[in-house]
C-alpha positions as CSV (number, residue, x, y, z in Angstrom):
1,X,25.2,216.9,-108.3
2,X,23.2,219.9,-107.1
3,X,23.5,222.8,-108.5
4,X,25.9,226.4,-107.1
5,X,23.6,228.7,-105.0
6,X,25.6,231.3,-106.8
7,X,27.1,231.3,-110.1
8,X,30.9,231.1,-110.2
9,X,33.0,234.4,-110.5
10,X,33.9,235.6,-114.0
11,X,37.2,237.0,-114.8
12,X,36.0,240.6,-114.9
13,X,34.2,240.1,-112.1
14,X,37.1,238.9,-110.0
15,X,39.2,242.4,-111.3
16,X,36.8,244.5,-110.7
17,X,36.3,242.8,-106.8
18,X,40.6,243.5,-106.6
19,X,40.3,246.3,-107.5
20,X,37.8,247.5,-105.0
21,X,39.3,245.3,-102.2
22,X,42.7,247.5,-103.2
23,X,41.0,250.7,-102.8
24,X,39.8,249.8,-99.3
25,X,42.8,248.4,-97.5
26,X,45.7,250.2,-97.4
27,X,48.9,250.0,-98.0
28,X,50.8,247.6,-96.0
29,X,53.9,250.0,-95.8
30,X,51.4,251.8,-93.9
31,X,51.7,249.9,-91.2
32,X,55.3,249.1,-91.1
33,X,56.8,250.7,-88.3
34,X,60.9,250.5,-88.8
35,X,63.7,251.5,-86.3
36,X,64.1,254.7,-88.6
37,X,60.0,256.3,-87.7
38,X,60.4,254.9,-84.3
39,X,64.0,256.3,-83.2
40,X,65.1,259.6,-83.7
41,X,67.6,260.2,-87.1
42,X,71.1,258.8,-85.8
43,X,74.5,258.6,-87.7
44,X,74.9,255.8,-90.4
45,X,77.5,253.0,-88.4
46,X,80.8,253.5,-89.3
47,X,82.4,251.6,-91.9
48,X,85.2,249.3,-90.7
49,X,88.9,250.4,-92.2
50,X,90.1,248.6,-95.0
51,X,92.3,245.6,-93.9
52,X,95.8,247.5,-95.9
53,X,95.2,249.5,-92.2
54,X,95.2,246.6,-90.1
55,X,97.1,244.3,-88.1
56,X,95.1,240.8,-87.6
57,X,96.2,238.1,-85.1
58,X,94.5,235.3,-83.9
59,X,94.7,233.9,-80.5
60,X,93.7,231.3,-77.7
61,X,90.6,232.4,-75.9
62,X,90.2,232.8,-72.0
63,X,87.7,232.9,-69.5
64,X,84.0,230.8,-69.7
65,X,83.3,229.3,-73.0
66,X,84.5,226.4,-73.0
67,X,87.5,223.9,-73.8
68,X,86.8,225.7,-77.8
69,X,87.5,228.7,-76.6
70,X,90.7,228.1,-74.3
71,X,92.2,225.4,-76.6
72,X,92.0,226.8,-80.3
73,X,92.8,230.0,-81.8
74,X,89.7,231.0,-82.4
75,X,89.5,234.8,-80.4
76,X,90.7,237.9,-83.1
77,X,92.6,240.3,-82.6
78,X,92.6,244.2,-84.5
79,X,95.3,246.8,-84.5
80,X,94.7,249.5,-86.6
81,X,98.2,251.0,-87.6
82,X,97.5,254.9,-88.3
83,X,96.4,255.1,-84.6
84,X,97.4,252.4,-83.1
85,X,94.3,251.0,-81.5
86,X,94.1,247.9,-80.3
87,X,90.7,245.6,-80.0
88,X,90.0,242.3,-79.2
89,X,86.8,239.7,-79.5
90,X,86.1,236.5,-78.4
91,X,82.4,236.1,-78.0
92,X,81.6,233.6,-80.0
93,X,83.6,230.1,-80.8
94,X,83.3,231.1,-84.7
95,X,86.4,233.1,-86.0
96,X,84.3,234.6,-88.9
97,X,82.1,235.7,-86.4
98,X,84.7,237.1,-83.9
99,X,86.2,238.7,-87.0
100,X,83.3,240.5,-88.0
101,X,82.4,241.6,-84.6
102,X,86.3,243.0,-84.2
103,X,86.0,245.1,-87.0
104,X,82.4,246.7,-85.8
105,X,84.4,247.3,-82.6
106,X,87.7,249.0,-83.8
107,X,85.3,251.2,-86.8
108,X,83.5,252.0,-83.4
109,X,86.2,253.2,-82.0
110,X,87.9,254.8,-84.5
111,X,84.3,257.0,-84.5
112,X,84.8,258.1,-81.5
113,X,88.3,258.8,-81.8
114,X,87.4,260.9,-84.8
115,X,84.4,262.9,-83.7
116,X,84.3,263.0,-80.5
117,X,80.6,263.8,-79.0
118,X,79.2,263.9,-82.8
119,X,80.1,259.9,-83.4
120,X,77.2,257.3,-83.6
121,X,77.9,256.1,-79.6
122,X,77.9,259.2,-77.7
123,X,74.5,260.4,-79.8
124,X,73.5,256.9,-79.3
125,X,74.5,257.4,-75.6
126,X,73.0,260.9,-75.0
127,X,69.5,259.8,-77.0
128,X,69.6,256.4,-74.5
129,X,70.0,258.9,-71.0
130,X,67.6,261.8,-72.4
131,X,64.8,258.8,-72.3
132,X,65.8,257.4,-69.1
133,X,65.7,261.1,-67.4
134,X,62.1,261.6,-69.0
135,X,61.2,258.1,-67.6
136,X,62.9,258.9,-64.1
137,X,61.0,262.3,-64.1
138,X,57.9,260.9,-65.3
139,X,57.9,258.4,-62.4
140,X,58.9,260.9,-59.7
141,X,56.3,263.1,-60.6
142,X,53.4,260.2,-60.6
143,X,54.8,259.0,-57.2
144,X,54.9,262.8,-56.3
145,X,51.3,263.3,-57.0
146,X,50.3,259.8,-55.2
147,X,51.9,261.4,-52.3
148,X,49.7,264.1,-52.7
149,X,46.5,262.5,-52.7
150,X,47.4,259.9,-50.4
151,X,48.1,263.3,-47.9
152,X,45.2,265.2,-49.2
153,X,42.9,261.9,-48.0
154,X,44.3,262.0,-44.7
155,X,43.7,265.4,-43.8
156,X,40.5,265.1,-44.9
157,X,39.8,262.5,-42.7
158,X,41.0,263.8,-40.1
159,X,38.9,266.9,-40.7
160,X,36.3,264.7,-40.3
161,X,36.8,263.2,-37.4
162,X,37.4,266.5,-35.6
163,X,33.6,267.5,-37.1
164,X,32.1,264.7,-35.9
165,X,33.9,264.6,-32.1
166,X,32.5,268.3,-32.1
167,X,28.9,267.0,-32.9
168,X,28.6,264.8,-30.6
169,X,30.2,266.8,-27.8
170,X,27.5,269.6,-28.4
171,X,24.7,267.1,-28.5
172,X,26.4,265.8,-24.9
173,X,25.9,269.1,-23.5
174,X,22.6,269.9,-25.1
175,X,20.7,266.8,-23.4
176,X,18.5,267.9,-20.9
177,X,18.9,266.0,-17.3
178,X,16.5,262.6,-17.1
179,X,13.8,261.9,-15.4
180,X,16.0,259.6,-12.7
181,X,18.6,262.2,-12.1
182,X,15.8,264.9,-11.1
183,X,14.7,262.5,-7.9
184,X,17.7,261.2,-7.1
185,X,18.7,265.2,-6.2
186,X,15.2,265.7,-4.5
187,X,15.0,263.1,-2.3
188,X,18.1,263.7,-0.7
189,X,18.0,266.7,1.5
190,X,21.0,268.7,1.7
191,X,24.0,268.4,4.4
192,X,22.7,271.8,5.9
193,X,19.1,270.4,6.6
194,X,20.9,267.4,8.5
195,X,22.7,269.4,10.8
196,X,19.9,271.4,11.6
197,X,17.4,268.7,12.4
198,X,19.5,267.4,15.8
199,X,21.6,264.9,16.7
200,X,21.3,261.2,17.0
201,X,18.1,259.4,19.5
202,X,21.5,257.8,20.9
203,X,22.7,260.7,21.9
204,X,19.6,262.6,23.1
205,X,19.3,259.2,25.5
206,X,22.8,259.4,26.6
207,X,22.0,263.3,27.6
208,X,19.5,262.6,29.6
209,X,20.8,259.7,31.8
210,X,23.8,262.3,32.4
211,X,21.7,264.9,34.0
212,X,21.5,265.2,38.1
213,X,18.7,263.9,40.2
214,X,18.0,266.2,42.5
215,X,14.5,265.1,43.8
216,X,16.1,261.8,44.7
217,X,19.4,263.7,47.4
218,X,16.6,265.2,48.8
219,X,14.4,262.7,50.0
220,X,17.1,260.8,51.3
């Protein structure tokens, strides 16, 4: 058997490498990130009443669930006698469970019967809307400024265009007159020099058969 390219770790020499390791990573709690750093300090929940207080019945479940739920007794129902609340809950097909879940309800509502806007639901409620108006808010004002840019782009655009129609309209009128243009305008004479010049040879020829012969009455 070959031998170890390094020796084996000793005892100290595995404490002392714990030790070090400890003082580098930290604490895992320091990483834990629990419901009570994340959320805002809230109301413990309330405590359900004690069961001297309330009225238990059990009864046949309706709606979707099943043939368990409509067929056996399995949906609880709470009344709490000092105030006379009423609760109900079917939403499981466990009565244990149903049982539990009536009590959370009817200690719920009891809360809220108690202290008004300082119970666990409405601070609960009012934390849930305050982060859904900053959410709303927050999106308005990035669609807002979208808006913005999208309108700020278009007008510059536009500015741009305008700039470069006005370019080339001053280079339009800034070209000097070609070469072809120039001869086309000499070599016509003007309407003026064509009336002075005389008429048509037809004409001049029609003229002349028109005049009298008087040399030829008089011989005759």
């Amino acid at each position: 058997m070959s031998r170890l390219a390094y020796p084996l770790l000793t005892p100290s020499m595995f404490q002392t490498l714990v030790q070090s390791t400890k003082s580098i990573i930290p604490n895992p709690s320091f990483f834990s990130t629990t419901s009570a750093l994340l959320q805002k300090n809230l109301p413990p929940r309330p405590k359900p009443p004690p069961d001297s207080e309330i009225e238990e019945s059990y009864l046949k479940g309706s709606g979707p669930g099943g043939q368990k739920i409509n067929k056996t007794n399995s949906a609880v129902q709470l009344k709490h006698i000092p105030t006379g609340i009423v609760v109900k809950s079917q939403a499981t097909r466990s009565r244990s469970q149903n049982r539990k879940l009536a009590r959370e309800i009817l200690a719920q509502r009891i809360d809220e019967l108690t202290n008004g806007d300082q119970s666990r639901s409405a601070i609960v409620g009012s934390v849930k809307k305050k982060r859904a108006d900053s959410a709303a808010k927050k999106s308005r004002r990035k669609y807002r400024l979208l808006e913005e840019e999208r309108a700020a782009a278009a007008a510059a655009g536009a500015e741009a265009e305008a700039r470069e129609a006005e370019a080339e309209a001053s280079e339009t009128e800034a070209e000097p007159p070609t070469a072809e243009n120039s001869t086309r305008d000499t070599s016509e004479p003007s309407s003026g020099t064509r009336q002075g010049t005389g008429s048509h040879p037809s004409e001049t020829a029609s003229g002349d058969n028109n005049q009298p012969r008087h040399g030829s009455r008089g011989s005759s």
